[in-house]
mmCIF file of the C-alpha atoms, coordinates in Angstrom:
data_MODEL
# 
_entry.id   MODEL 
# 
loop_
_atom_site.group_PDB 
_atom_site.id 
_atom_site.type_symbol 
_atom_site.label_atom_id 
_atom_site.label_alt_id 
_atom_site.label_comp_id 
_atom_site.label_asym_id 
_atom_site.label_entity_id 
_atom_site.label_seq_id 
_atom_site.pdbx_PDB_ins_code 
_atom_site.Cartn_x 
_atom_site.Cartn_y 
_atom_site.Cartn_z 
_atom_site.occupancy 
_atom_site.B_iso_or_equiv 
_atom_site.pdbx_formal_charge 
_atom_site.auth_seq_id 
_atom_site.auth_comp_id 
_atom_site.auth_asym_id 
_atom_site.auth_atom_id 
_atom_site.pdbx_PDB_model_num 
ATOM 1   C CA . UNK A 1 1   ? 12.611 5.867   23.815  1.00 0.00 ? 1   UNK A CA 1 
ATOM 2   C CA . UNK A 1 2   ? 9.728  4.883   26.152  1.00 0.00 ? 2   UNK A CA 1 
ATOM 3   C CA . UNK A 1 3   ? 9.938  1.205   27.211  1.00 0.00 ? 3   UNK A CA 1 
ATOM 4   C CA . UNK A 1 4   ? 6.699  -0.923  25.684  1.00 0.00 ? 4   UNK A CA 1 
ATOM 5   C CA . UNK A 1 5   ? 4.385  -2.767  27.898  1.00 0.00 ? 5   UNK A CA 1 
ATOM 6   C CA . UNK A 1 6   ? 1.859  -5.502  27.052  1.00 0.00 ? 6   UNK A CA 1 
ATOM 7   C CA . UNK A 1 7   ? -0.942 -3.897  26.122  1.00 0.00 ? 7   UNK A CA 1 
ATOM 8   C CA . UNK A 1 8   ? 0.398  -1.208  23.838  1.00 0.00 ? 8   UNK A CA 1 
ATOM 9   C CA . UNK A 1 9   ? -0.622 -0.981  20.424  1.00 0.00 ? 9   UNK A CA 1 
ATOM 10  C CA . UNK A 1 10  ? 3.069  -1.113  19.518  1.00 0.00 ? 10  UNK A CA 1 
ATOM 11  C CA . UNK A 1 11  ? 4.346  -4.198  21.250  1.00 0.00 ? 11  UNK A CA 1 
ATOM 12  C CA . UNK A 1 12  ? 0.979  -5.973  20.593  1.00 0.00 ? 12  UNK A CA 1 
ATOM 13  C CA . UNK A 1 13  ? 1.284  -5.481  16.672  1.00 0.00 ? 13  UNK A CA 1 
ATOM 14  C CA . UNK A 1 14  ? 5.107  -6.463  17.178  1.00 0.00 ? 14  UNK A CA 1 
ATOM 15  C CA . UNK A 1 15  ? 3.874  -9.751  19.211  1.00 0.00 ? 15  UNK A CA 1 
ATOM 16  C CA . UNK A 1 16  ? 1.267  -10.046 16.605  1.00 0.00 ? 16  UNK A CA 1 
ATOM 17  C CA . UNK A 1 17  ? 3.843  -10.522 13.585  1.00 0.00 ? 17  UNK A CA 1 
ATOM 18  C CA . UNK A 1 18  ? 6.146  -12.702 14.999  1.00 0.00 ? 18  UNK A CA 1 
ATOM 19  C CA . UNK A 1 19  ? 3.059  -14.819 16.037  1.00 0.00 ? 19  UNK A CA 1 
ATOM 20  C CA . UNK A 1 20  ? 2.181  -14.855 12.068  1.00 0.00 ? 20  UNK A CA 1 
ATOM 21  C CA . UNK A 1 21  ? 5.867  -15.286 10.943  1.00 0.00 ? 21  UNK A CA 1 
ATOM 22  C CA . UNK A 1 22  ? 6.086  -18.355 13.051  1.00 0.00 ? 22  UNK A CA 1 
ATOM 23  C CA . UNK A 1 23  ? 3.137  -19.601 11.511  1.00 0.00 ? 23  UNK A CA 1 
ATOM 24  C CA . UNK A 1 24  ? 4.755  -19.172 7.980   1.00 0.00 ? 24  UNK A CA 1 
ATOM 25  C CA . UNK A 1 25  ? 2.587  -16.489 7.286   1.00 0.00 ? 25  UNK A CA 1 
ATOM 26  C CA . UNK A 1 26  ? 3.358  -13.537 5.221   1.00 0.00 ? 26  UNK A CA 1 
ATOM 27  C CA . UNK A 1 27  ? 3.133  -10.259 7.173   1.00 0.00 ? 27  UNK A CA 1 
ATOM 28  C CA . UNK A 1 28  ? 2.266  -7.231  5.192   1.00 0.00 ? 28  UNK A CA 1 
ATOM 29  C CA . UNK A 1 29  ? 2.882  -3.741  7.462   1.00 0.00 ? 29  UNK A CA 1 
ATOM 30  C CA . UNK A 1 30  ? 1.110  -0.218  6.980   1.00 0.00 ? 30  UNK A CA 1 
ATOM 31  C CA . UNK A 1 31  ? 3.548  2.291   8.572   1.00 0.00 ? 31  UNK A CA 1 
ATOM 32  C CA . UNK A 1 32  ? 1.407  5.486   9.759   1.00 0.00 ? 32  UNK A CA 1 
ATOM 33  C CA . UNK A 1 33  ? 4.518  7.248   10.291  1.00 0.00 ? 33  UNK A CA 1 
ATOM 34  C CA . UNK A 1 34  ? 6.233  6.511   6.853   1.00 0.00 ? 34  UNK A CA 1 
ATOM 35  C CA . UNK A 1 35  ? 3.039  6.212   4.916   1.00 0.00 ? 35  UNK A CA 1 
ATOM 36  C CA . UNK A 1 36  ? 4.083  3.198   3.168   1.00 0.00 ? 36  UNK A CA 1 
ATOM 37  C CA . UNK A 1 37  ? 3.136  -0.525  2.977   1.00 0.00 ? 37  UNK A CA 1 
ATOM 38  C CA . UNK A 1 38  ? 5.908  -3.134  3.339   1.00 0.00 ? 38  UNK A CA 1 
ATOM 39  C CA . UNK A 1 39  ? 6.387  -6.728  4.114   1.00 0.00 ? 39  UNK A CA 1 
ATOM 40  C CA . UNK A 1 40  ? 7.777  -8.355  6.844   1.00 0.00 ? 40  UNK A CA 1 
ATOM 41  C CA . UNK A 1 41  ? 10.815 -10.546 6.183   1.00 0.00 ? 41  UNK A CA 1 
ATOM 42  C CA . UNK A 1 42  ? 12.566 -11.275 9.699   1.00 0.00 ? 42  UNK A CA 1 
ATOM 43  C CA . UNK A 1 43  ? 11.380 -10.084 12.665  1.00 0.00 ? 43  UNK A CA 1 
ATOM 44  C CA . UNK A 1 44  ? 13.669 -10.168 15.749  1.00 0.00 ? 44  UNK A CA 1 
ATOM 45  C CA . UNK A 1 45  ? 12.950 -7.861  19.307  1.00 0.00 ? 45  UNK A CA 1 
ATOM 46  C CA . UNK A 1 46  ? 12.660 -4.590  18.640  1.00 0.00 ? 46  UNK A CA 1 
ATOM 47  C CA . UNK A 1 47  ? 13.640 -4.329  14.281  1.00 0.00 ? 47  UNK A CA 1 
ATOM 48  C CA . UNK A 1 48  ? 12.295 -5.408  11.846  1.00 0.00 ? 48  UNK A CA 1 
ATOM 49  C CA . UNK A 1 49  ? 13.745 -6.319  8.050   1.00 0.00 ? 49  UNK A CA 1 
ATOM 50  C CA . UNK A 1 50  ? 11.600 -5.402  5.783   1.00 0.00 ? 50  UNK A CA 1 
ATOM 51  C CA . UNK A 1 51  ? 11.091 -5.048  1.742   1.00 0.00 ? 51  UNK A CA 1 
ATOM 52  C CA . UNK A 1 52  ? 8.841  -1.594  0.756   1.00 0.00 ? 52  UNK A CA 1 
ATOM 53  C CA . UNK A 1 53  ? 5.722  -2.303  -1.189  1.00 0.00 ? 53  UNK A CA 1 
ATOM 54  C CA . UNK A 1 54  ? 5.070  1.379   -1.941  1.00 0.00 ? 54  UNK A CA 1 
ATOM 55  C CA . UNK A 1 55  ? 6.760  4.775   -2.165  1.00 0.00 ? 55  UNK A CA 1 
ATOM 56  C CA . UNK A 1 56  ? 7.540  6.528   1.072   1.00 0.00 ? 56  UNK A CA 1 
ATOM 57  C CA . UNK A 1 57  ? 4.467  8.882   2.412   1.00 0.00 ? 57  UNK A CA 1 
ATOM 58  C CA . UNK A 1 58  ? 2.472  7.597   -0.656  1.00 0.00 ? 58  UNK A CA 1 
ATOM 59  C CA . UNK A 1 59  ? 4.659  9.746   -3.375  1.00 0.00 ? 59  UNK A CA 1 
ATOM 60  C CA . UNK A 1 60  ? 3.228  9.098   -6.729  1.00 0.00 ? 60  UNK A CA 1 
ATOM 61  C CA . UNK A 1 61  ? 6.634  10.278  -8.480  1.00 0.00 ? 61  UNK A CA 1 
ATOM 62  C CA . UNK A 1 62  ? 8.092  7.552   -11.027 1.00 0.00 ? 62  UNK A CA 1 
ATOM 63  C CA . UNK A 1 63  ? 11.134 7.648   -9.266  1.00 0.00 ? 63  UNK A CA 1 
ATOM 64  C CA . UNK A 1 64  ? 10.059 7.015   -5.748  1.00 0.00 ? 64  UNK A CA 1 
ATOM 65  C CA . UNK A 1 65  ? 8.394  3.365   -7.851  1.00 0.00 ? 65  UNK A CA 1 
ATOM 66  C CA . UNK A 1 66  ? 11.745 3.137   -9.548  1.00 0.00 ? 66  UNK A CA 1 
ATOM 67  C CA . UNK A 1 67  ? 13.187 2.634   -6.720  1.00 0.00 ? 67  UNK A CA 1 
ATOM 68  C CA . UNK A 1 68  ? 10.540 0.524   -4.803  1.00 0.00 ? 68  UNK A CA 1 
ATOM 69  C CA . UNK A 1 69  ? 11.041 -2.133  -7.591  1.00 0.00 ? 69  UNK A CA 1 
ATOM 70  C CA . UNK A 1 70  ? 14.177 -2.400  -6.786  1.00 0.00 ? 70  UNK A CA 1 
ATOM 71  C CA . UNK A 1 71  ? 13.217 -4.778  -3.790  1.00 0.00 ? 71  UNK A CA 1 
ATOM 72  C CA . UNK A 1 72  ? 14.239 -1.736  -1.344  1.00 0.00 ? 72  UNK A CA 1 
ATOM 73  C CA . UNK A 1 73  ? 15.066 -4.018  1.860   1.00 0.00 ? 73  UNK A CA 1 
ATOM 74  C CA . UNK A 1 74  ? 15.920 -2.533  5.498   1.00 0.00 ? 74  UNK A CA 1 
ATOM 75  C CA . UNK A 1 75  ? 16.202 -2.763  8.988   1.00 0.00 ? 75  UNK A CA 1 
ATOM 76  C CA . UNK A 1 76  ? 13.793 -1.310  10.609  1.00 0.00 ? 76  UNK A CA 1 
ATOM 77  C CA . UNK A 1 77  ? 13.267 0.556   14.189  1.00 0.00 ? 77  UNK A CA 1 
ATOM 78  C CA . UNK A 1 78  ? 10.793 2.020   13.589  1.00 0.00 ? 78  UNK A CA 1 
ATOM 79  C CA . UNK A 1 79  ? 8.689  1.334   16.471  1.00 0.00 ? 79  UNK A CA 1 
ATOM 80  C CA . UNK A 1 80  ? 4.612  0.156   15.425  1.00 0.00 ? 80  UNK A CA 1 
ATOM 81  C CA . UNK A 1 81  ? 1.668  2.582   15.872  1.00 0.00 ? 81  UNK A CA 1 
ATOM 82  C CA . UNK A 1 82  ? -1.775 2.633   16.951  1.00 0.00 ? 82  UNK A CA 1 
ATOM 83  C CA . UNK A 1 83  ? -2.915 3.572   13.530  1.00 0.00 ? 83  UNK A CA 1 
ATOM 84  C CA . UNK A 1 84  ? -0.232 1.078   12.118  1.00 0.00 ? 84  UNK A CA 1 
ATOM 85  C CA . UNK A 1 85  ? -1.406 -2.670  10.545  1.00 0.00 ? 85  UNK A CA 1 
ATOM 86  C CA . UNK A 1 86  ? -0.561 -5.306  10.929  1.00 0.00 ? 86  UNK A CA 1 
ATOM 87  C CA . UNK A 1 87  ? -2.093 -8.456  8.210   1.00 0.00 ? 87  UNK A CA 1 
ATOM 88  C CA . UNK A 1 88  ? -1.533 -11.629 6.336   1.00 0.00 ? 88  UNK A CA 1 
ATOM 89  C CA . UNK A 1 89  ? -3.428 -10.044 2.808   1.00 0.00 ? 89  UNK A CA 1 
ATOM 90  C CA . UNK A 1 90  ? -2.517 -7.258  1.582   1.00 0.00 ? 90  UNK A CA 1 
ATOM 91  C CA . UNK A 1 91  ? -5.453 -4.878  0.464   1.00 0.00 ? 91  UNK A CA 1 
ATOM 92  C CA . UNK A 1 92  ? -6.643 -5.091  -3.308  1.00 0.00 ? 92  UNK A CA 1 
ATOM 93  C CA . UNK A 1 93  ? -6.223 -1.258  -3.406  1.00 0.00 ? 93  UNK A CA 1 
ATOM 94  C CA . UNK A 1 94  ? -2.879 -1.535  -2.911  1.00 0.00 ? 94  UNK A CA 1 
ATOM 95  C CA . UNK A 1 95  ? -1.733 -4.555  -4.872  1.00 0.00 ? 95  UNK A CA 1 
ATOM 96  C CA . UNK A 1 96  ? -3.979 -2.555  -7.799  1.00 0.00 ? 96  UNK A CA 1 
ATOM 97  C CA . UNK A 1 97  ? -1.569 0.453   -7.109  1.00 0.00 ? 97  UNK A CA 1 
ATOM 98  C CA . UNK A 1 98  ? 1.670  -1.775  -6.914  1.00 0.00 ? 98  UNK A CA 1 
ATOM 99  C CA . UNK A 1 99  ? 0.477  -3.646  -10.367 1.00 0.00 ? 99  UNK A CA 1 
ATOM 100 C CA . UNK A 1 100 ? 0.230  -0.519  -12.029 1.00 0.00 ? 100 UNK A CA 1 
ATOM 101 C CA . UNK A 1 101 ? 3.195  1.691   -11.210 1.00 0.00 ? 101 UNK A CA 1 
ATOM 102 C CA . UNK A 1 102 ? 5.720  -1.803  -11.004 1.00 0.00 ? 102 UNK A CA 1 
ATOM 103 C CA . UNK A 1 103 ? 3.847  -4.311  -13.297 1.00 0.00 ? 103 UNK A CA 1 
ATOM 104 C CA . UNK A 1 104 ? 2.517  -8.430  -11.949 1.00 0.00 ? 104 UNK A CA 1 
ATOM 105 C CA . UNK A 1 105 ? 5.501  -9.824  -12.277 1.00 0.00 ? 105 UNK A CA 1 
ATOM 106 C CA . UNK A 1 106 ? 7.563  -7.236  -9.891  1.00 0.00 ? 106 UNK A CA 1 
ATOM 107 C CA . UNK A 1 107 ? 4.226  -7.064  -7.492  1.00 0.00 ? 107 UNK A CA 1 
ATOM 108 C CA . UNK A 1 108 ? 4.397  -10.763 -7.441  1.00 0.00 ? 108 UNK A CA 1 
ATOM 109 C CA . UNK A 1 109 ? 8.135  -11.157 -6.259  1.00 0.00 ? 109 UNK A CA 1 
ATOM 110 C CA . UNK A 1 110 ? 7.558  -8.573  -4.126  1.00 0.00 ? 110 UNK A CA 1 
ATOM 111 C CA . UNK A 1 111 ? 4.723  -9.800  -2.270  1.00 0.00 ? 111 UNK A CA 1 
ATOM 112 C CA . UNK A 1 112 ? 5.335  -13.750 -2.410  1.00 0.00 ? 112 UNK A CA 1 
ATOM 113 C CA . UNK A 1 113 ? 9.362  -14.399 -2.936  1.00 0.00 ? 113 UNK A CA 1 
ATOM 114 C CA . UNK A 1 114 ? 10.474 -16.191 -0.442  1.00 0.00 ? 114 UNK A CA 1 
ATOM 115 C CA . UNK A 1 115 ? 14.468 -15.747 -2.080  1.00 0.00 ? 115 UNK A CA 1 
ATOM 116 C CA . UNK A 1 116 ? 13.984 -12.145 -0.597  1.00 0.00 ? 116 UNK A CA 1 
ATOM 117 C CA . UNK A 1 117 ? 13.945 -13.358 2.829   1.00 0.00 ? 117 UNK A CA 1 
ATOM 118 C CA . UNK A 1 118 ? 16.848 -15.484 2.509   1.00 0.00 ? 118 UNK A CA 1 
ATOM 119 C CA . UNK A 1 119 ? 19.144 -13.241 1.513   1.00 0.00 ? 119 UNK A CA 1 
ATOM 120 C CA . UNK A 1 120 ? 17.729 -10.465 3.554   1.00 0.00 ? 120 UNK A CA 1 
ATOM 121 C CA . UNK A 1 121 ? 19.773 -11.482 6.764   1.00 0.00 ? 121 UNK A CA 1 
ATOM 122 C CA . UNK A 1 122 ? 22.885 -11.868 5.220   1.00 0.00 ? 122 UNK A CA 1 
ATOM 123 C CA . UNK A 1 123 ? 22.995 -8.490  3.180   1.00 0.00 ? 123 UNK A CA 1 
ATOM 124 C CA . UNK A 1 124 ? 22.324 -6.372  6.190   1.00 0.00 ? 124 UNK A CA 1 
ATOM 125 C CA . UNK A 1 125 ? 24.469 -8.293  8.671   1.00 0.00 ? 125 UNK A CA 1 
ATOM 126 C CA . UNK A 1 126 ? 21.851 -9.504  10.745  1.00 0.00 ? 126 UNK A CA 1 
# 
C-alpha cells in the first residue's frame, strides 16, 4: 500500500474527519469504492469504525436493507478516495432512500445514536 502524503485526497479527507469528530460532529462517509454511505463512529490512524447507511454498491435488494438495519458496524481500511466525501449532513436523497427501505425510526438511530458509538469500540476489540 502506497504511503499517504499531505496533500492527497485520501489523507486530507482522513485529517478532515477526525478534525469534525473532535469537534463532536457527526461524520457521514460516501465510499466510491463500496458505493455506500456510512457514518463515522471512531476514527483512529489509518481505520475507521463505521455503521453502513445504505446497501453495498447501491443494491436495491430487500435483503441487502435487511441487513443494513441491522446497525451493520465495522472496521474499516479502506483507504478514502478522490471521489470519496467526506460531511457533517447527510444528503436529503439519501436519508429519503434510508426512510423508505428502513423506516424514521431505524434512519434516525442510525444517523443520530450516539449508544452506537459507545459500544462500537468494545464489540470489535478496538
Amino acid at each position: 500500500m502506497a504511503k499517504r502524503n499531505r496533500g492527497d485526497a485520501g489523507y486530507d479527507m482522513q485529517e478532515r474527519a477526525s478534525k469534525m469528530l473532535t469537534q463532536g460532529k457527526r461524520v457521514y462517509h460516501y465510499s466510491a469504492y463500496w458505493g455506500t454511505w456510512s457514518r463515522i463512529l471512531v476514527r483512529d490512524g489509518m481505520w475507521t469504525v463505521e455503521v453502513d447507511l445504505t446497501p453495498v454498491n447501491g443494491s436495491f435488494h430487500i435483503n441487502a436493507w435487511m441487513e443494513t438495519r441491522r446497525a451493520h458496524v465495522r472496521k474499516h481500511c479502506t483507504m478514502p478516495h478522490r471521489d470519496d466525501i467526506m460531511t457533517d449532513t447527510i444528503p436529503p436523497e439519501i436519508r429519503a432512500q434510508m426512510v423508505s427501505h428502513m423506516g424514521e425510526v431505524v434512519t434516525q438511530f442510525l444517523l443520530t445514536d450516539d449508544d452506537i458509538t459507545d459500544g462500537a469500540g468494545v464489540s470489535l476489540g478496538v
